[in-house]
DSSP file (Angstrom, degrees, kcal/mol; ACC not computed):
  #  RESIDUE AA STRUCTURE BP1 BP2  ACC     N-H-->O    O-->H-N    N-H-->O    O-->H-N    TCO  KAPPA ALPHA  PHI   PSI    X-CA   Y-CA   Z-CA
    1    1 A X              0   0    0      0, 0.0     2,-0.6     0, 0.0     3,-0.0   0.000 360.0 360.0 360.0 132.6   86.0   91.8  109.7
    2    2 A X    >   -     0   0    0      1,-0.1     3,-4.5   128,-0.1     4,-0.3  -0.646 360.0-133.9 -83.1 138.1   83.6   94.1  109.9
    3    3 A X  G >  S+     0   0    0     -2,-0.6     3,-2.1     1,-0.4    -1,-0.1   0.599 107.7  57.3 -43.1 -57.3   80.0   93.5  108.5
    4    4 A X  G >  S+     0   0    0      1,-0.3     3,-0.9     2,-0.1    -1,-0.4   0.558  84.7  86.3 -47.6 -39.5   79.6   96.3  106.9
    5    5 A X  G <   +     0   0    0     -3,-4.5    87,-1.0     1,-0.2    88,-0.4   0.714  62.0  96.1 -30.5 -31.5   83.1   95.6  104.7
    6    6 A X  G <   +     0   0    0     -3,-2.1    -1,-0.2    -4,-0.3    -2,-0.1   0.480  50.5 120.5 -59.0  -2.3   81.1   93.6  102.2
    7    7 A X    <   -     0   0    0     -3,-0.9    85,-1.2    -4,-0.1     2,-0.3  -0.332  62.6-138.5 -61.4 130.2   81.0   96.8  100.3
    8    8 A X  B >   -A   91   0A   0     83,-0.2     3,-1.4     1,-0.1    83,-0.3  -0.847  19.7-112.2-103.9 163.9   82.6   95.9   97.0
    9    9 A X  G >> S+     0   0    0     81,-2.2     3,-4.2    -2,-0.3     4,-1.5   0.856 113.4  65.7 136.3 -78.6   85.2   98.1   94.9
   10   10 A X  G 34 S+     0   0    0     78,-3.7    -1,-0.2    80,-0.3    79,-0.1   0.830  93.4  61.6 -18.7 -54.5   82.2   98.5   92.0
   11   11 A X  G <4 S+     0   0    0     -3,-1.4    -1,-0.3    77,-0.3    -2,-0.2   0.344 119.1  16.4 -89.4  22.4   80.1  100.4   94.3
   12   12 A X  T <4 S+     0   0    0     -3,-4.2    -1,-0.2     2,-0.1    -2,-0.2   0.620  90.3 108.9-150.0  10.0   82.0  103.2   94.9
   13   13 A X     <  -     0   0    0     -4,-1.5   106,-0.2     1,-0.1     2,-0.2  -0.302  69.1-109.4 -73.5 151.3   85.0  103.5   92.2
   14   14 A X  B     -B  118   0B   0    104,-1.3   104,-1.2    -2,-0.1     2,-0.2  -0.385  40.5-149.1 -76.3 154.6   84.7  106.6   89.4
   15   15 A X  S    S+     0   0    0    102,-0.2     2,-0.1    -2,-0.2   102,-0.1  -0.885  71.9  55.6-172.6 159.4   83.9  105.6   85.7
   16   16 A X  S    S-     0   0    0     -2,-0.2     2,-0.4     1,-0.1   102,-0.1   0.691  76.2-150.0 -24.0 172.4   84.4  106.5   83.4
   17   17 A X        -     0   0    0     98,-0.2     2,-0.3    -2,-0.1    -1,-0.1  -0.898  16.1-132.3-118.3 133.9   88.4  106.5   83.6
   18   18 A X        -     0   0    0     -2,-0.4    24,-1.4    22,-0.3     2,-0.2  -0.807  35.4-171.6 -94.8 150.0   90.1  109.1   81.5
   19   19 A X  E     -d   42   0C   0     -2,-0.3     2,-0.3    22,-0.2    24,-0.2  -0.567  13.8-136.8-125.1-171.2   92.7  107.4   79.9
   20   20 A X  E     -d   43   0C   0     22,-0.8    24,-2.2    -2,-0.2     2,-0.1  -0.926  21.4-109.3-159.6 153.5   95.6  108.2   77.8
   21   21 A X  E >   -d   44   0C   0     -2,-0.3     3,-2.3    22,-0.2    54,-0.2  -0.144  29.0-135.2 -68.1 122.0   97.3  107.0   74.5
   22   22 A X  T 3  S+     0   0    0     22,-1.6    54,-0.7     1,-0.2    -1,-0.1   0.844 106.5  52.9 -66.0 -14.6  100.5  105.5   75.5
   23   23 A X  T 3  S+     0   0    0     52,-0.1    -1,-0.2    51,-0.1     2,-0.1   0.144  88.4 107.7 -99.3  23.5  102.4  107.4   72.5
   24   24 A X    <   -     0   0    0     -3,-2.3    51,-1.3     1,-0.1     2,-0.2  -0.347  68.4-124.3 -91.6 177.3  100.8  111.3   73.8
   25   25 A X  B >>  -F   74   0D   0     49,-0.2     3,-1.4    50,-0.1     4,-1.2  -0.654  21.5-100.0-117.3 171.0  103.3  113.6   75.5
   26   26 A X  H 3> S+     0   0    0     47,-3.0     4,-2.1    44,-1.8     5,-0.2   0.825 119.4  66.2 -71.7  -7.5  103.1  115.2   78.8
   27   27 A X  H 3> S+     0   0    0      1,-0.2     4,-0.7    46,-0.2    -1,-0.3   0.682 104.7  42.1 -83.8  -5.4  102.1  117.9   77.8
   28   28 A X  H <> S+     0   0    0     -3,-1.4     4,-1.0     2,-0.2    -1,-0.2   0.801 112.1  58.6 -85.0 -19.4   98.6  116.3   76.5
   29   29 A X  H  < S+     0   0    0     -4,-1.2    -2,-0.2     1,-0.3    -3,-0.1   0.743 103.8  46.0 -99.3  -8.0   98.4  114.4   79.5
   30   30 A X  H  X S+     0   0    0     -4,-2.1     4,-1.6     2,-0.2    -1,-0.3   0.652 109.4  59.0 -96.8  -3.9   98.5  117.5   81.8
   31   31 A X  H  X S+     0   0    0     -4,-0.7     4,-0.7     1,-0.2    -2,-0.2   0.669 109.9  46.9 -75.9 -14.5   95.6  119.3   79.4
   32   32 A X  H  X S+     0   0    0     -4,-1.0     4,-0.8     2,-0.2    -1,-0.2   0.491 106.5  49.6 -91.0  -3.1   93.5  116.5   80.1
   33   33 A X  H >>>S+     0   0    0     -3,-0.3     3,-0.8     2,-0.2     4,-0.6   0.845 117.4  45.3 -96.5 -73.1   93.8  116.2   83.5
   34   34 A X  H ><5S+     0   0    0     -4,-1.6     3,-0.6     1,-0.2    -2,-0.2   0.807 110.0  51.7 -37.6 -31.3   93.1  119.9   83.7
   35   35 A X  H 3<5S+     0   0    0     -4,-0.7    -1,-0.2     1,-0.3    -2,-0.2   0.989 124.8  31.8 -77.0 -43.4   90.3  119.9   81.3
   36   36 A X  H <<5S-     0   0    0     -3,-0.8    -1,-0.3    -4,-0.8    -2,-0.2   0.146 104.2-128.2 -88.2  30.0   88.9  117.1   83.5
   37   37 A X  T <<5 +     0   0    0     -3,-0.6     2,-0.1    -4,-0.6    -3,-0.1   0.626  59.0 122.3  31.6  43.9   90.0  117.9   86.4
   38   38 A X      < -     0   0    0     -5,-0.5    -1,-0.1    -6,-0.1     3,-0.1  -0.329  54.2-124.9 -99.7 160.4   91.4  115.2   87.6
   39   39 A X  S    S+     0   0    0      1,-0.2    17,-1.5    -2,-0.1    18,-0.3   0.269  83.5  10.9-136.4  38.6   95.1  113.9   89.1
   40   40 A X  E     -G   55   0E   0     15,-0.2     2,-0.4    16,-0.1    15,-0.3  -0.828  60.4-157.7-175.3 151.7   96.1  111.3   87.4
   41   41 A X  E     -G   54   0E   0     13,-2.7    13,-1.9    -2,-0.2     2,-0.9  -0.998  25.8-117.8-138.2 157.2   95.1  109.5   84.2
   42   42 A X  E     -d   19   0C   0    -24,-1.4   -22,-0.8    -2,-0.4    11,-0.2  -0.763  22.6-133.3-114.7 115.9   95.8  106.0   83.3
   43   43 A X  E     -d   20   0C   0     -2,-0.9     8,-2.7     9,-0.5     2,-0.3  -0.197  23.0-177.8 -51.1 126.7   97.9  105.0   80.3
   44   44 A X  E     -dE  21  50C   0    -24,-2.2   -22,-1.6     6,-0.2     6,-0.2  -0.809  19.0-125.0-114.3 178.0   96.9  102.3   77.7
   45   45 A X    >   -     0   0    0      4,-2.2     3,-1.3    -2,-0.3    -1,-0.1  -0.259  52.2 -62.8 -96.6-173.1   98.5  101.0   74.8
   46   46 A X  T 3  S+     0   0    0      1,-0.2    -2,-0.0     2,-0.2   -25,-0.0   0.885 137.9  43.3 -36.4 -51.4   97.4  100.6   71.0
   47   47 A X  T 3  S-     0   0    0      1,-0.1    -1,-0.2     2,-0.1     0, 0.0   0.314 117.1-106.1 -76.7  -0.6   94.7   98.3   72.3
   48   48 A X    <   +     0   0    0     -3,-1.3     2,-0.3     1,-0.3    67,-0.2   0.685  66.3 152.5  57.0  36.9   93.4  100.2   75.4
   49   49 A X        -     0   0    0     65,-0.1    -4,-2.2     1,-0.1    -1,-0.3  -0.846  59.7-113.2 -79.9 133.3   95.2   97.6   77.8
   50   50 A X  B     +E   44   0C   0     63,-0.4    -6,-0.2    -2,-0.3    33,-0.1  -0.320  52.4 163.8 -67.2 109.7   95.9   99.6   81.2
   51   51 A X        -     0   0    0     -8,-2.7    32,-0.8     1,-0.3    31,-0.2   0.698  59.5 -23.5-105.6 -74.8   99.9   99.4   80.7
   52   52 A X        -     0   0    0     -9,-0.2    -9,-0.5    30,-0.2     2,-0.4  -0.367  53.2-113.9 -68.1 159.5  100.4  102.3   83.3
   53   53 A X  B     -H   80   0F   0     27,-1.2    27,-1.9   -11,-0.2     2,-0.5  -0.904  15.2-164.3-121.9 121.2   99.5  105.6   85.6
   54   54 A X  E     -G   41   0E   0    -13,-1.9   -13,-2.7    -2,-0.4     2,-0.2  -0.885   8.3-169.7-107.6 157.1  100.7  109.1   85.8
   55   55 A X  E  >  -G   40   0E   0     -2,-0.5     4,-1.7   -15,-0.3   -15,-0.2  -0.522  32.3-115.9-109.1 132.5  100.1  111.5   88.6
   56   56 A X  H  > S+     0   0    0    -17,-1.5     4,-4.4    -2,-0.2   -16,-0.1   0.958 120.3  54.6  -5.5 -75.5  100.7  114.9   88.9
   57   57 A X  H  > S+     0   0    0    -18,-0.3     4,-1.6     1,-0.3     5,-0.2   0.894 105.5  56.9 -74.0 -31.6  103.1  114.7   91.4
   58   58 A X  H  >>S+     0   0    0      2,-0.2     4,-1.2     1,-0.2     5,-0.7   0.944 111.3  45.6 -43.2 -79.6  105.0  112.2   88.7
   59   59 A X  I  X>S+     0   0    0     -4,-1.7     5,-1.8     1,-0.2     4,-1.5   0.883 115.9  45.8 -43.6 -43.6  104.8  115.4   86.1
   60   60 A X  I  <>S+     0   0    0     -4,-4.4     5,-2.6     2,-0.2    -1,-0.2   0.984 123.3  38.4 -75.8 -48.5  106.1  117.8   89.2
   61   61 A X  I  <5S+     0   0    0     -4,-1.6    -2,-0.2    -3,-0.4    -1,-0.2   0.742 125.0  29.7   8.8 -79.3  109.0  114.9   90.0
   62   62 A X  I  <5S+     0   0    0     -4,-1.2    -3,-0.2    -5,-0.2    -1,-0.2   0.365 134.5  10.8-118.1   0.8  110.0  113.8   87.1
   63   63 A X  I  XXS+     0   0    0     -4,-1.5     5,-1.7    -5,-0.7     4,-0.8   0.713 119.0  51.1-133.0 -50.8  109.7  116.4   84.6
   64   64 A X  I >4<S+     0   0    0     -5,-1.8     3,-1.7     2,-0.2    -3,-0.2   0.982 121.2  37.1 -42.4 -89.4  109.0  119.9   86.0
   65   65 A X  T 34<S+     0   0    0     -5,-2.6    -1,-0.2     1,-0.2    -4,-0.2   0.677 114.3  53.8   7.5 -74.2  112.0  119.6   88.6
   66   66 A X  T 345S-     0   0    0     -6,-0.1    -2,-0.2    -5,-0.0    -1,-0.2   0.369 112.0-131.9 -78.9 -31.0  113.9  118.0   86.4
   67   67 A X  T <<5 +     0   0    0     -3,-1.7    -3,-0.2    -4,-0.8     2,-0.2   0.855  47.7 162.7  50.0  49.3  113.2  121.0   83.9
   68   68 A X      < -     0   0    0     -5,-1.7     2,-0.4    -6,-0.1    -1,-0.2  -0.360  49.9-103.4 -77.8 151.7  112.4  118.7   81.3
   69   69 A X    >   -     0   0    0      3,-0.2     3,-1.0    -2,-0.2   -43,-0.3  -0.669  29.7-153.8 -78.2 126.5  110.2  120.0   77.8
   70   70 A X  G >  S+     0   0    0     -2,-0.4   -44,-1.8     1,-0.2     2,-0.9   0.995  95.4  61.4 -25.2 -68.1  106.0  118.5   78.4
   71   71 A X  G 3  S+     0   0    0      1,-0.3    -1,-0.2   -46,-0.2     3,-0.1  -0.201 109.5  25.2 -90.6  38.0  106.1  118.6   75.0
   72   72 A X  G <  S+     0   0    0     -3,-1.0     2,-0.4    -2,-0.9    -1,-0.3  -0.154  97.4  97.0-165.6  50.4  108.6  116.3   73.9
   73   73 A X    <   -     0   0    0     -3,-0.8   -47,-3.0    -5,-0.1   -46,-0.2  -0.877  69.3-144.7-162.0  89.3  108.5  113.9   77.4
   74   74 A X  B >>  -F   25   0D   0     -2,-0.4     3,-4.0   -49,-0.3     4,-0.9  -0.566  23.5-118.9 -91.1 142.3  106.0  110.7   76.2
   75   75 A X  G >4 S+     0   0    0    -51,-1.3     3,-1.6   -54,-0.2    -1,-0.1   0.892 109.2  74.4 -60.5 -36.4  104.0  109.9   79.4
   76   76 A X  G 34 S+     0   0    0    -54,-0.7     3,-0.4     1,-0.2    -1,-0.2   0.754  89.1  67.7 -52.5 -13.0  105.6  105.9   79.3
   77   77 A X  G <4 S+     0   0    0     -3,-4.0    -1,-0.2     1,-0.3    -2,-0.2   0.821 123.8   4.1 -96.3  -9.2  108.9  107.8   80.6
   78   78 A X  S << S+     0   0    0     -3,-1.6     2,-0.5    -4,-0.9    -1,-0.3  -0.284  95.1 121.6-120.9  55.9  107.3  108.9   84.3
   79   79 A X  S    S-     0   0    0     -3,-0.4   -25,-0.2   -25,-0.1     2,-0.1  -0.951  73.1-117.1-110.1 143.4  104.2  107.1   83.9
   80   80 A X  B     -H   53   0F   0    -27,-1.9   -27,-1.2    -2,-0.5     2,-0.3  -0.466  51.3-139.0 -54.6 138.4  104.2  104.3   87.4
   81   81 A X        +     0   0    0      1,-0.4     2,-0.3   -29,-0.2   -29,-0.1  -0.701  65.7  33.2-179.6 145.1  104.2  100.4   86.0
   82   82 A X  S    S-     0   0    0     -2,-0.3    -1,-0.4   -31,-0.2     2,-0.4   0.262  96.7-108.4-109.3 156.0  103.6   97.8   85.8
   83   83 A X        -     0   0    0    -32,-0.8   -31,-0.1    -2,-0.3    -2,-0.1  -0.576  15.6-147.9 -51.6  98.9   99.9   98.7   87.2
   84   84 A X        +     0   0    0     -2,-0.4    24,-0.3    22,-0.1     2,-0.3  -0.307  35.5 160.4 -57.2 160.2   99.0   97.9   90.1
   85   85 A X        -     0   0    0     22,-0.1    24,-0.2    24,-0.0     2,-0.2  -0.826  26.9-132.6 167.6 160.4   94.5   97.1   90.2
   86   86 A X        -     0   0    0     22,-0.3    24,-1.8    -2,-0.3     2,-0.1  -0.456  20.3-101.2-110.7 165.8   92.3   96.0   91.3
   87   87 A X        -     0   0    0     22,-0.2     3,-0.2    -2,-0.2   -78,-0.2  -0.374  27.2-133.7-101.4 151.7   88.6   93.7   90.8
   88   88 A X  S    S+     0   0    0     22,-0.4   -78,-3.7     1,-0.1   -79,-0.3   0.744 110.6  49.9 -70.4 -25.0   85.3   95.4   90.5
   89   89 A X  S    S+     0   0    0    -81,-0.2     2,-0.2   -80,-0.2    -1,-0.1   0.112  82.2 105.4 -97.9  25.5   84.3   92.3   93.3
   90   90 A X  S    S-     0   0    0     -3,-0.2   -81,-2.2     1,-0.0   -80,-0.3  -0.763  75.6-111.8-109.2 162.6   87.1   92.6   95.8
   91   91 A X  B  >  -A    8   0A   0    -83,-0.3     4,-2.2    -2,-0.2   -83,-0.2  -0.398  19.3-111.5 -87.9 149.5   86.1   94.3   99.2
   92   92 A X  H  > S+     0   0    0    -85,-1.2     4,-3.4   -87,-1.0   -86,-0.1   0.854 115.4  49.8 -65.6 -29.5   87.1   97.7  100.5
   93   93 A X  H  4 S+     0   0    0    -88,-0.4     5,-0.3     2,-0.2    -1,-0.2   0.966 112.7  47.0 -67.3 -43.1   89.4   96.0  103.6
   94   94 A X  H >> S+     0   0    0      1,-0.3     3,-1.3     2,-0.2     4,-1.3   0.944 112.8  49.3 -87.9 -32.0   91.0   93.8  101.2
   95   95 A X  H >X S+     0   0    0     -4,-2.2     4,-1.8     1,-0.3     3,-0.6   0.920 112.5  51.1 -53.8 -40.5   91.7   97.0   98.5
   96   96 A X  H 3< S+     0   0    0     -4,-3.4    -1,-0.3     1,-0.3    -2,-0.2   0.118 110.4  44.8 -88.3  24.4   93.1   99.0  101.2
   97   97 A X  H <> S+     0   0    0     -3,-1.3     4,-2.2    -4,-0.2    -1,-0.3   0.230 109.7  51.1-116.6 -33.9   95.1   96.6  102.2
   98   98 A X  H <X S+     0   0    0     -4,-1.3     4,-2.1    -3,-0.6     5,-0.3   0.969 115.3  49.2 -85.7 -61.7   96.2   95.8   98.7
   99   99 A X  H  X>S+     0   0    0     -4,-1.8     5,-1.6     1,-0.3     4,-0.6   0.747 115.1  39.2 -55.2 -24.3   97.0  100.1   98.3
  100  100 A X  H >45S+     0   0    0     -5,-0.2     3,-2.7     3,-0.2    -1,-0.3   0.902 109.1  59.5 -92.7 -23.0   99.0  100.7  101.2
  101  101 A X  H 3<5S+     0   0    0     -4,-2.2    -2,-0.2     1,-0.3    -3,-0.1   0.882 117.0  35.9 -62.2 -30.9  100.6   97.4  100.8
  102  102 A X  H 3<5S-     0   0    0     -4,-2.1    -1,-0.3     2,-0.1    -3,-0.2   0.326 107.7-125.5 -20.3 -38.3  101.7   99.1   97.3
  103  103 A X  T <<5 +     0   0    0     -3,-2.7     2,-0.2    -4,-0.6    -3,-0.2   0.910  65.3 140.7  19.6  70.1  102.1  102.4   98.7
  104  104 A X      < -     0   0    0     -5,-1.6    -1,-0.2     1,-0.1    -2,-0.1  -0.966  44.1-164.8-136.0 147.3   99.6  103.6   96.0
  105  105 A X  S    S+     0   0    0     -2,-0.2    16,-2.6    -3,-0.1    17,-0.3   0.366  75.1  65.5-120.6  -9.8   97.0  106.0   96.4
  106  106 A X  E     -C  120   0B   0     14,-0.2     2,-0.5    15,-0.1    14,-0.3  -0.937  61.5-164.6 -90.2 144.6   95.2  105.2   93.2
  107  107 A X  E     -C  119   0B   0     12,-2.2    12,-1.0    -2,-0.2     2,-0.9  -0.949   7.3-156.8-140.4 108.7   93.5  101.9   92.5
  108  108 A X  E     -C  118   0B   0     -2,-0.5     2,-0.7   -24,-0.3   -22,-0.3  -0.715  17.6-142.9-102.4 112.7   92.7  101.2   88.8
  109  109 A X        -     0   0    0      8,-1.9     7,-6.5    -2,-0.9     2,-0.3  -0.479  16.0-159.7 -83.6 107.9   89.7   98.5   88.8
  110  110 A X        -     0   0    0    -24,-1.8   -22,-0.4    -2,-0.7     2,-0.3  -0.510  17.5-177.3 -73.1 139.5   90.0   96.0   86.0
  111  111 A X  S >  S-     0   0    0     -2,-0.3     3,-3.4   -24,-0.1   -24,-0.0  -0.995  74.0 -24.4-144.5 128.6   87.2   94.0   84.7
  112  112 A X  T 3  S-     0   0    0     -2,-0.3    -2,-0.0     1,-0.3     3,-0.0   0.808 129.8 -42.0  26.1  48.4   88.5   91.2   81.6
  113  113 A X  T 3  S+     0   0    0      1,-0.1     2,-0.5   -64,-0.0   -63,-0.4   0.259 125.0 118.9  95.6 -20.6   91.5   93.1   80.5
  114  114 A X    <   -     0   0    0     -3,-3.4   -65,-0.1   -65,-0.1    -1,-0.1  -0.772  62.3-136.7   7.0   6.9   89.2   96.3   80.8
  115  115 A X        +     0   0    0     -2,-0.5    -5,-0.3   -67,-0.2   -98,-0.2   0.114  31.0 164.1 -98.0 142.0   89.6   99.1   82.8
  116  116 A X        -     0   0    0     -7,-6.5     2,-0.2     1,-0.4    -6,-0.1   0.172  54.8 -24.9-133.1  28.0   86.2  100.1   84.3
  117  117 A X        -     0   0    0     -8,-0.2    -8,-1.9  -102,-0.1    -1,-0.4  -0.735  49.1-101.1 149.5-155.6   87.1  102.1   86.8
  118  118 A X  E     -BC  14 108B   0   -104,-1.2  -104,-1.3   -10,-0.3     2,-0.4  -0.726  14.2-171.8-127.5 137.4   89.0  103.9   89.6
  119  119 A X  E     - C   0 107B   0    -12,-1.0   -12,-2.2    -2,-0.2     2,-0.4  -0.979   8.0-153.7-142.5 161.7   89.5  104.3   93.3
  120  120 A X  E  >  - C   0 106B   0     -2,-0.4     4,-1.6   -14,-0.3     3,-0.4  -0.946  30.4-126.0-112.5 122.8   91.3  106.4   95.8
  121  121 A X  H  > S+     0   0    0    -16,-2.6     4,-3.7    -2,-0.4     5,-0.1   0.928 120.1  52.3 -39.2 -39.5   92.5  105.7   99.2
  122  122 A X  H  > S+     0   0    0    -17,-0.3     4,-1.5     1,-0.2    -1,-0.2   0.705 106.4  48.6 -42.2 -48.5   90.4  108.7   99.8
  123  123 A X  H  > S+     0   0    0     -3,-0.4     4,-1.7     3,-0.2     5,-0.3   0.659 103.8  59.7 -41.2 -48.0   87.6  107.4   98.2
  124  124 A X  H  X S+     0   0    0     -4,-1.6     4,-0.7     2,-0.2     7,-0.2   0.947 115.9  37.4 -71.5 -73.6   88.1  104.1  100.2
  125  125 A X  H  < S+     0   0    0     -4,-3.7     6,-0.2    -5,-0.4    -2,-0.2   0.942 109.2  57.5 -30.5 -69.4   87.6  106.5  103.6
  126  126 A X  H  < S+     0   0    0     -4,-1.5     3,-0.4     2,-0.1    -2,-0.2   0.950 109.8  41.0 -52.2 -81.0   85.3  108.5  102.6
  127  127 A X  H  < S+     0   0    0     -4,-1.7     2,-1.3     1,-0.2    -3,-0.2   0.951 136.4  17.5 -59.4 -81.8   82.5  105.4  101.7
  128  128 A X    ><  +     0   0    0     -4,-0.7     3,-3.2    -5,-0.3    -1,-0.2  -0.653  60.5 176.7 -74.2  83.8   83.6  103.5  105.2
  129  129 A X  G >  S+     0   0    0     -2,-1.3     3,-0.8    -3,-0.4     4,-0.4   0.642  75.7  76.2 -80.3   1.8   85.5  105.6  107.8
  130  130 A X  G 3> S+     0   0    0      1,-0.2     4,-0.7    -5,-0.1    -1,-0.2   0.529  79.5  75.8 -85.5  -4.9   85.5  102.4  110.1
  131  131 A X  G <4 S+     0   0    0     -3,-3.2    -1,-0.2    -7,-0.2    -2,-0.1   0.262  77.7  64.7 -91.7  24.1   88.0  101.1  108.0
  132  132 A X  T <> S+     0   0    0     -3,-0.8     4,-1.0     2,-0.2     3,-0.3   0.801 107.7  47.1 -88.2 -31.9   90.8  103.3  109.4
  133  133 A X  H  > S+     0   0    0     -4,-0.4     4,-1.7     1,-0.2    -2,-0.2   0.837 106.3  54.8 -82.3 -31.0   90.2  101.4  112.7
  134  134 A X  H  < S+     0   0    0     -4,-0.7    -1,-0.2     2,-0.2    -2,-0.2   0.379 114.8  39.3 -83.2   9.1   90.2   98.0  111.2
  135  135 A X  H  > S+     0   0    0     -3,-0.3     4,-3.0     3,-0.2    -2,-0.2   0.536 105.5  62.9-100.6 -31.4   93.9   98.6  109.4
  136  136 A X  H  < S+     0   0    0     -4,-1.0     5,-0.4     1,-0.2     4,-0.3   0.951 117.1  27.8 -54.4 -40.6   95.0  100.2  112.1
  137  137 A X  T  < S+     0   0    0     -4,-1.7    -1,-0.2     2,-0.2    -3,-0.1   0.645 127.4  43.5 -91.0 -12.0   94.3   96.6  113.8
  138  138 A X  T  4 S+     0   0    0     -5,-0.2    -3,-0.2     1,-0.1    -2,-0.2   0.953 132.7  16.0 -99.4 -28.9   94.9   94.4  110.7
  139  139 A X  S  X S-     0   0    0     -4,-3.0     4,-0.6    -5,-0.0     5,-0.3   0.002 103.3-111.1-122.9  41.1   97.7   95.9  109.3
  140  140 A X  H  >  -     0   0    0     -4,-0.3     4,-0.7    -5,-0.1    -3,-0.1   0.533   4.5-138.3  44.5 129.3   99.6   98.4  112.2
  141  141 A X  H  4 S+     0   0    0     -5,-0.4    -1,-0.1     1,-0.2     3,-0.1   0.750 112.2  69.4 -73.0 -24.6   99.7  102.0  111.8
  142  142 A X  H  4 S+     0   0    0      1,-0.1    -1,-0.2    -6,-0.1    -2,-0.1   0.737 106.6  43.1  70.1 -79.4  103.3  101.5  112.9
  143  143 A X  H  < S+     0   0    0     -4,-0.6    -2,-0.2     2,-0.1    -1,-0.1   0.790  88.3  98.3 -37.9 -54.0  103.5   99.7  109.0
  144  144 A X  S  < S-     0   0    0     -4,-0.7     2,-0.3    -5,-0.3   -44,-0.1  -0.086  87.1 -92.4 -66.1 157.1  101.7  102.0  106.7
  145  145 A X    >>  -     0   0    0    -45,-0.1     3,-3.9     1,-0.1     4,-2.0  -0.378  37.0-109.3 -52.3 109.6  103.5  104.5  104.6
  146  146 A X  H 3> S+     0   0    0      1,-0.3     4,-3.2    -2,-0.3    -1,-0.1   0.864 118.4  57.2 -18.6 -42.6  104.1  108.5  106.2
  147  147 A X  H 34 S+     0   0    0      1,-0.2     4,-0.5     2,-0.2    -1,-0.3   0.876 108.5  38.3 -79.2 -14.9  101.5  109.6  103.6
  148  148 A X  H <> S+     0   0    0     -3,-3.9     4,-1.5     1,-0.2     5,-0.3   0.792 115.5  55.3 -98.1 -15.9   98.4  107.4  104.5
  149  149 A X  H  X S+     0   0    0     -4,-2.0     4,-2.2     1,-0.2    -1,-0.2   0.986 111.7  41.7 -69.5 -52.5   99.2  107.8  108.2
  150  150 A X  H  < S+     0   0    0     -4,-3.2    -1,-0.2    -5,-0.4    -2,-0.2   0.524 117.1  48.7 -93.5  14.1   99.0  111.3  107.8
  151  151 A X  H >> S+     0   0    0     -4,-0.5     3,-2.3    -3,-0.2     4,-1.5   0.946 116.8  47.7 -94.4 -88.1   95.5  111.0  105.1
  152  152 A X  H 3X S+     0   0    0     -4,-1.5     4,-1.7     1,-0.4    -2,-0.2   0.480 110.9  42.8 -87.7 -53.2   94.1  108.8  107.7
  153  153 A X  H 3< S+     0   0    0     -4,-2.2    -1,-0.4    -5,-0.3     4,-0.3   0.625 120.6  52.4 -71.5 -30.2   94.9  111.2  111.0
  154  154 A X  H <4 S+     0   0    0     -3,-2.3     3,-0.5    -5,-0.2    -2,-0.2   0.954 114.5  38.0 -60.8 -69.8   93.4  114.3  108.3
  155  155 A X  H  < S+     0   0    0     -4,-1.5    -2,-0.2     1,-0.2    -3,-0.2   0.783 131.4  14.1 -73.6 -30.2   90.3  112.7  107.4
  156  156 A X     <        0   0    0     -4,-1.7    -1,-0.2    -5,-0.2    -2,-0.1  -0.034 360.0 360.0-157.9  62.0   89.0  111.1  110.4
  157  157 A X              0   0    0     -3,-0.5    -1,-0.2    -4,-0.3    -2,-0.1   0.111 360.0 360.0-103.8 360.0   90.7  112.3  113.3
């Protein structure tokens, strides 16, 4: 491992997290992504527990495609789950490890039932680009999923 890994999850995840009401439609959940400009938001229930995430590319997928109505579509029927996440205290090697193993490109950091913020694989690069060479040797490029192979070869190639 390299020294320089000790970096934890905390210090470089977004917060706040836009969230969204697990009984909203899609069509709120793509006016809030626009209005914050964002590409994905992460669903909670009554209680704000992180049940789920949806994506864009979920909305273009599963509804858009599909030529399904926004506005009658509740985000729980494309939203991804159960939720993958992640610790504010876990380490960047061991998150990106955790996300490709997942093949998820968002990493929603959980803190006592919480969510207190967000990461991106991108994000994950971006704060340490020396971890492209240390997955390449801990987990084979060989392994990883077409999209992070071709993020990884984008960004720091």
């Amino acid at each position: 491992m390299i020294c320089a890994m000790s970096i934890s999850i905390k210090d470089i995840m977004t917060f706040p997290v836009i969230t969204m009401r697990s009984n909203a439609k899609v069509s709120e959940a793509a006016s809030a992504m626009c209005a914050h400009n964002i590409g994905s938001l992460v669903v909670v229930d009554r209680n704000e527990k992180p049940i789920g995430i949806i994506t864009e590319r979920d909305m273009i997928r599963k509804v858009v495609v599909t030529s399904k109505n926004p506005k009658s579509v509740d985000v729980t029927q494309i939203m991804s789950s159960p939720l993958v996440t992640g610790d504010p205290n876990m380490d960047l090697e061991d998150s990106a490890k955790l996300m490709i193993n997942k093949e998820i490109k968002r990493l929603p950091i959980i803190d006592q039932g919480k969510i207190v913020g967000i990461v991106t694989f991108t994000d994950l690069i971006r704060a340490q680009p020396q971890i492209v060479s240390t997955l390449e040797r801990s987990i084979g490029i060989d392994r990883m999923p077409r999209r992070f192979k071709k993020l990884m070869r984008k960004t720091y190639r």
